[in-house]
C-alpha positions in Angstrom: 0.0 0.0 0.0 1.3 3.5 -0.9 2.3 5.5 2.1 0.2 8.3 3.1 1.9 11.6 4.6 -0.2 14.8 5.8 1.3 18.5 5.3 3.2 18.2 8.6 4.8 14.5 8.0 5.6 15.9 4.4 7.4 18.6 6.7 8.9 16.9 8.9 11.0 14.6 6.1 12.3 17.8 5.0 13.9 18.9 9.5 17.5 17.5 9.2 18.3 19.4 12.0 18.0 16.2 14.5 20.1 14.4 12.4 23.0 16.6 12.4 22.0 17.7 16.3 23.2 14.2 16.9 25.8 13.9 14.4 27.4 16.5 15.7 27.2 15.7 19.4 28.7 12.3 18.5 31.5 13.7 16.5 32.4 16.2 19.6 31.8 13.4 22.3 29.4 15.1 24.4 27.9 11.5 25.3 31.6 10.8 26.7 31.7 14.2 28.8 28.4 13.1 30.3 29.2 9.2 31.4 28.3 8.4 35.0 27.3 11.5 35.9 25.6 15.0 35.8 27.3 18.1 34.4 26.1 21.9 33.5 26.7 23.0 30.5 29.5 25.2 31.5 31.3 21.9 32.6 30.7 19.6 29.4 31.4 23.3 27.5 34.7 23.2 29.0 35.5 19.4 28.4 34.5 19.9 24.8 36.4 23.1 24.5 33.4 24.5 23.0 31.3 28.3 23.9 28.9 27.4 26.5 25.7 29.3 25.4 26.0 26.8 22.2 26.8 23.9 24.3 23.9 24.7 26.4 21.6 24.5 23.1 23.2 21.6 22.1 22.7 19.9 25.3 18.8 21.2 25.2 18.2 20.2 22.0 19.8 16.3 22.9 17.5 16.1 26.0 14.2 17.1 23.4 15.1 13.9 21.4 15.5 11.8 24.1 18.7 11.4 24.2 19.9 13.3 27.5 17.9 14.2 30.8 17.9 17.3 32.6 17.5 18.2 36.8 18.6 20.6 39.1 22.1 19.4 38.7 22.8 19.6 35.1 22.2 17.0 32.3 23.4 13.6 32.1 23.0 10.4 29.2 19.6 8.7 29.3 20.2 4.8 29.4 20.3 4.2 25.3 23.2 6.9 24.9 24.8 5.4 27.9 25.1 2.4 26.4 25.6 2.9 22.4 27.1 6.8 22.4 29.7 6.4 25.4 33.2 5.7 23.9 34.1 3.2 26.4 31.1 1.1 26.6 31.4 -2.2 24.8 28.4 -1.7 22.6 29.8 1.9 21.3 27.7 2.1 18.1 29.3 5.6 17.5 31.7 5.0 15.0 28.7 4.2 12.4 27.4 7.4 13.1 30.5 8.9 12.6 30.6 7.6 9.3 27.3 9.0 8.3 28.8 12.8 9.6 31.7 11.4 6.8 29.1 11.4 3.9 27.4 14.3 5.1 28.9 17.0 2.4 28.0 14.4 -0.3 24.7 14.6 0.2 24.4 17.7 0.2 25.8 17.6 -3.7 22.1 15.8 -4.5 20.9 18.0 -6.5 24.2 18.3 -9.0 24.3 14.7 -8.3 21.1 14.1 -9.9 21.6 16.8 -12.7 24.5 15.1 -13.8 24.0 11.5 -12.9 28.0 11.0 -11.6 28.7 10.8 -7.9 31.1 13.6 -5.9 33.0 10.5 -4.8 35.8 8.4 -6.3 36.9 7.0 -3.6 34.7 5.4 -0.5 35.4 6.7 2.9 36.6 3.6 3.8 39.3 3.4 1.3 40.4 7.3 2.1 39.8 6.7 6.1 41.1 3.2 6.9 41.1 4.2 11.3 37.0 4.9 10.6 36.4 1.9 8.1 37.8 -0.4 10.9 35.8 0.8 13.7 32.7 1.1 11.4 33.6 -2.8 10.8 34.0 -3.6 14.5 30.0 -2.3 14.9 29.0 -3.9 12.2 30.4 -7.1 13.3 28.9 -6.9 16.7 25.4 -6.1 15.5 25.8 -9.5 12.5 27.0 -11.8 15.5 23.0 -11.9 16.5 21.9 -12.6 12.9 24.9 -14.8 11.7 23.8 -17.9 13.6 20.1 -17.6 12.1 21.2 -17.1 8.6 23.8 -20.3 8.8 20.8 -22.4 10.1 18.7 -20.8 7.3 20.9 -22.1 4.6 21.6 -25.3 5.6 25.5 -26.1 4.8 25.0 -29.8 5.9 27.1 -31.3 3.3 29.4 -28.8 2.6 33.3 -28.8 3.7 34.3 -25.5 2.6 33.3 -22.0 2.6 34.6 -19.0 0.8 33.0 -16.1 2.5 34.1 -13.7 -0.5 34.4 -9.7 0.6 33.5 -11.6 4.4 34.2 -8.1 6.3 35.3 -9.1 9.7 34.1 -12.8 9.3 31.2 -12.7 10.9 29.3 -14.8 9.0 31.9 -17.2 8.5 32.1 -17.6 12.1 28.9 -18.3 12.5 28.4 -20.7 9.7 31.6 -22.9 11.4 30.3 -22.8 15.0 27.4 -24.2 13.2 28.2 -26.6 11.0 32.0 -28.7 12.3 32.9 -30.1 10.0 32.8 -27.3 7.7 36.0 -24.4 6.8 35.8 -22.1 5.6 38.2 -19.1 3.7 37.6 -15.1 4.0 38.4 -13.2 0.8 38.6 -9.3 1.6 40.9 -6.6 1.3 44.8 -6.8 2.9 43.8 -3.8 5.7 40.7 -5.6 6.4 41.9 -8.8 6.9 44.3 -7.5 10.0 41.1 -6.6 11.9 39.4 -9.7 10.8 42.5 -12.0 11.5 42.3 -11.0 15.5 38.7 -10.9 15.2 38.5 -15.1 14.4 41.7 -15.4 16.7 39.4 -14.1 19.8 36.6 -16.3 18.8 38.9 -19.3 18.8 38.3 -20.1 15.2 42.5 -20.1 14.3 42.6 -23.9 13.0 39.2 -23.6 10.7 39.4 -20.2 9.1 41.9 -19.1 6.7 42.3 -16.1 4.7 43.1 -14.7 1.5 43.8 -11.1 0.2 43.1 -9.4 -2.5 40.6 -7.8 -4.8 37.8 -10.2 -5.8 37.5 -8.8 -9.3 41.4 -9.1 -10.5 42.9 -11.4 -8.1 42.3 -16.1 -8.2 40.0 -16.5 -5.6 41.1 -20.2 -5.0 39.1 -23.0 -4.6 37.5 -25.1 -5.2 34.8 -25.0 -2.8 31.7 -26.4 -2.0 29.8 -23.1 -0.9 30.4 -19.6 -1.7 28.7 -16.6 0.1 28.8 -13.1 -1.6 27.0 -10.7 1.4 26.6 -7.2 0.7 29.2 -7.0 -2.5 26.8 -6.5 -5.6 25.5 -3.3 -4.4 28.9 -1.6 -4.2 29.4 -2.6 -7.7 28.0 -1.6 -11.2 26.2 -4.7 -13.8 29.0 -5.7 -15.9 31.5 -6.0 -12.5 28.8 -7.9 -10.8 28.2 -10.9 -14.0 32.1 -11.2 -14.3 32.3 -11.9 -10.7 29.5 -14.2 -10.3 31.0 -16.2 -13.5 34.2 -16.2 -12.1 32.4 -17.5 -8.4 31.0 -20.6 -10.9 34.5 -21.2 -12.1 35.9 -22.1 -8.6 32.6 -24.2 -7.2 32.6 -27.8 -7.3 30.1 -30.0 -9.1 26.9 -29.0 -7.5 28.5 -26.1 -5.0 26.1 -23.6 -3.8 26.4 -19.6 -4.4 24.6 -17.6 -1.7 23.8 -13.8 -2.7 22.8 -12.2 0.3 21.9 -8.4 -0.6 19.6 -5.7 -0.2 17.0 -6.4 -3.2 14.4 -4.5 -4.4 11.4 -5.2 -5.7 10.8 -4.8 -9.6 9.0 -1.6 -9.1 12.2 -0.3 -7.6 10.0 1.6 -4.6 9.6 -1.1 -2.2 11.1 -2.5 0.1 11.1 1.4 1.1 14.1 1.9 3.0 16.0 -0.3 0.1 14.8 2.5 -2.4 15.9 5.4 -0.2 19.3 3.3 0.6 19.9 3.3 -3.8 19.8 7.4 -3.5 22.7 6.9 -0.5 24.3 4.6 -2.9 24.7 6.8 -5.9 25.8 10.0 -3.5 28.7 8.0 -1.9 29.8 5.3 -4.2 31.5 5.8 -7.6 29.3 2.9 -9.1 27.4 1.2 -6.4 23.7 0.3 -6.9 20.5 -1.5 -5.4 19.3 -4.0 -7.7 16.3 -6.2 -8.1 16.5 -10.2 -7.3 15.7 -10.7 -10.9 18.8 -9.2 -11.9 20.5 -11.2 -9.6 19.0 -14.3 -10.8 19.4 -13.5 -14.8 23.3 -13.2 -13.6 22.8 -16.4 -12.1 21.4 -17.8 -15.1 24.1 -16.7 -17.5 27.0 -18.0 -15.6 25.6 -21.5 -15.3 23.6 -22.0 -12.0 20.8 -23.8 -12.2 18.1 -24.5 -9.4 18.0 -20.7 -8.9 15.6 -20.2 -6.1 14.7 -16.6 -3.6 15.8 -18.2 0.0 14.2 -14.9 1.9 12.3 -12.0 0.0 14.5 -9.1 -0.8 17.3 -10.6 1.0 18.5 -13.7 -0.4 19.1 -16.0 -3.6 21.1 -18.8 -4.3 22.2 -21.1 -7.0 24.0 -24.3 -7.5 26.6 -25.4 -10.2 
C-alpha cells in the first residue's frame, strides 16, 4: 500500500536538523563528557572546548530527542546513549554514526548529483579513512553476531566442507556458519587492511585452525578454490552490472560439481519503490559510491542464469538468492 503523509509529516521529512543535532554531538563526544554523571553546561562546554551558550543549546536540543535528561544538577546520558554513544562502553555504536557525519557534504551535492547522474565520490570513505572503516567494521560485526547464527541455520550447509565467504568483512558470518556446521571451513576473501582486523577478530573467537584467509581484490585477483559453498554478502550493491556478472562467472569457475552460491543483498522489488528503506538506501548509494547500486533479485538471478547455476531459487524476500553449479 502506498504510504500516506499529511502536510506536517511531508514537513517533517524535510527537518535534518535532529540528524546533524546528533551527528554532531557524537562527533564532539558530548555523550563521553556526560558518562556516569551530571554536568552543566558550563562543565561539558569546558571538556568539549566549545562556547557554552552553544553547548547549552546543544545539550537542550539532545534532551528534546531523548537522548539526554535534565534536573537541578545539570544533564546527564539517558540509558540508550549510555550504552551505544559512550566511547568506552562495549556496545559503542558511534563509529557508524561517525561515518554517516563522513558522507554528510556528499549529500548535500544531490541536486548536482542528480543533474548530472556521476557521484562527488571516487573513492569510498573507507578506502580514504582506513582508522573509521575499521571501527565502522567492528560495529557492524557486533550487531551480524546476533543474525549470523540464524542465517547459517537458514541455509543449511549440511554437506558442505568448505566455505569462501568472498568480501566476508570481519568474518562474521563465517564464524557463525563454522560454530554451526563442524565439519565445515571455511576461507575469507577481503581486502589486505581488512583482513588485519578480521584476522584477530576469528583469533578471539577461537576459530584459528578452521578459518583461513586470502587477500586481494575479488574482481582481479584467483579466488582459489574449489569450494563447495560460496557466500557473496553485501558485495553486488557496491558494484555496477558488468562488475557484478564477471564476478559471479568467475564464483562458478571455482565451485565444485553441484557447489552452492549464496547472494545475500539488499534487493528490491521490480518496481524499484519497495522494500522502502531499500529505495531510499539506492539514492545513499549513488551520492557515496562511484558505481554502487541496489538491484532487483531478478537481476541477480538473470546473472545467475548466465553463468551457469541452475536450481536458482529466492531463499528470503528481498534478501537472499542462491544457486548451485
Amino acid at each position: 500500500m502506498a504510504r500516506s503523509l499529511s502536510l506536517a509529516e511531508i514537513f517533517q521529512l524535510g527537518y535534518y536538523w535532529e540528524c546533524k543535532v546528533l551527528l554532531t554531538a557524537v562527533k564532539l563526544d558530548v555523550f563521553g563528557a556526560l558518562a556516569g554523571r551530571s554536568r552543566t553546561p558550563a562543565e561539558v562546554a569546558r571538556r568539549l572546548h566549545a562556547d557554552p551558550r552553544a553547548t547549552e543549546l546543544l545539550l537542550n536540543a539532545l534532551v528534546s530527542i531523548g537522548l539526554l535528561r535534565k534536573n537541578e544538577a545539570g544533564y546527564f546520558n539517558a540509558s540508550e546513549a549510555e550504552e551505544y554513544l559512550v566511547k568506552d562502553s562495549p556496545t559503542y555504536a558511534g563509529h557508524l554514526l561517525l561515518l554517516q557525519d563522513a558522507e554528510w557534504e556528499n549529500w548535500g551535492k544531490l541536486e548536482t548529483t542528480i543533474q548530472t547522474g556521476k557521484s562527488p565520490v571516487k573513492e569510498h570513505v573507507f578506502r580514504s579513512d582506513p582508522r573509521l572503516a575499521e571501527n565502522v567494521l567492528l560495529v557492524l560485526h557486533r550487531v551480524a553476531l546476533q543474525h549470523a547464527p540464524t542465517l547459517a541455520r537458514q541455509l543449511d550447509l549440511d554437506g558442505a566442507r568448505t566455505l569462501l565467504d568472498l568480501g566476508g568483512g570481519a568474518g562474521t558470518h563465517a564464524m557463525g556458519f563454522c560454530k554451526t556446521y563442524p565439519a565445515l571451513r571455511a576461507i575469507i576473501f577481503d581486502l589486505p587492511e581488512t583482513l588485519q582486523t578480521t584476522a584477530r577478530l576469528v583469533k578471539e573467537a577461537g576459530l584459528e585452525e578452521r578459518i583461513t584467509f586470502l587477500s586481494g581484490d575479488f574482481n582481479r585477483d584467483p579466488l582459489g578454490g574449489p569450494y563447495d559453498a560460496v557466500l557473496m554478502s553485501d558485495i553486488l550493491h557496491y558494484q555496477d552490472p558488468e562488475a557484478n556478472a564477471a564476478l559471479v562467472r568467475k564464483v562458478h569457475q571455482v565451485l565444485n560439481p553441484a557447489g552452492r552460491l549464496i547472494i545475500k543483498d539488499r534487493f528490491l522489488d521490480e518496481d524499484r519503490t519497495t522494500p522502502p528503506w531499500t529505495a531510499v538506501f539506492a539514492v545513499h548509494l549513488m551520492v557515496n559510491t562511484e558505481k554502487g547500486r541496489c538491484y532487483t533479485l531478478r537481476e541477480a538471478s538473470n546473472w545467475l542464469t548466465e553463468a551457469g547455476f541452475r536450481e536458482i531459487r529466492e531463499v528470503e524476500r528481498s534478501s537472499i538468492v542462491e544457486g548451485v553449479k
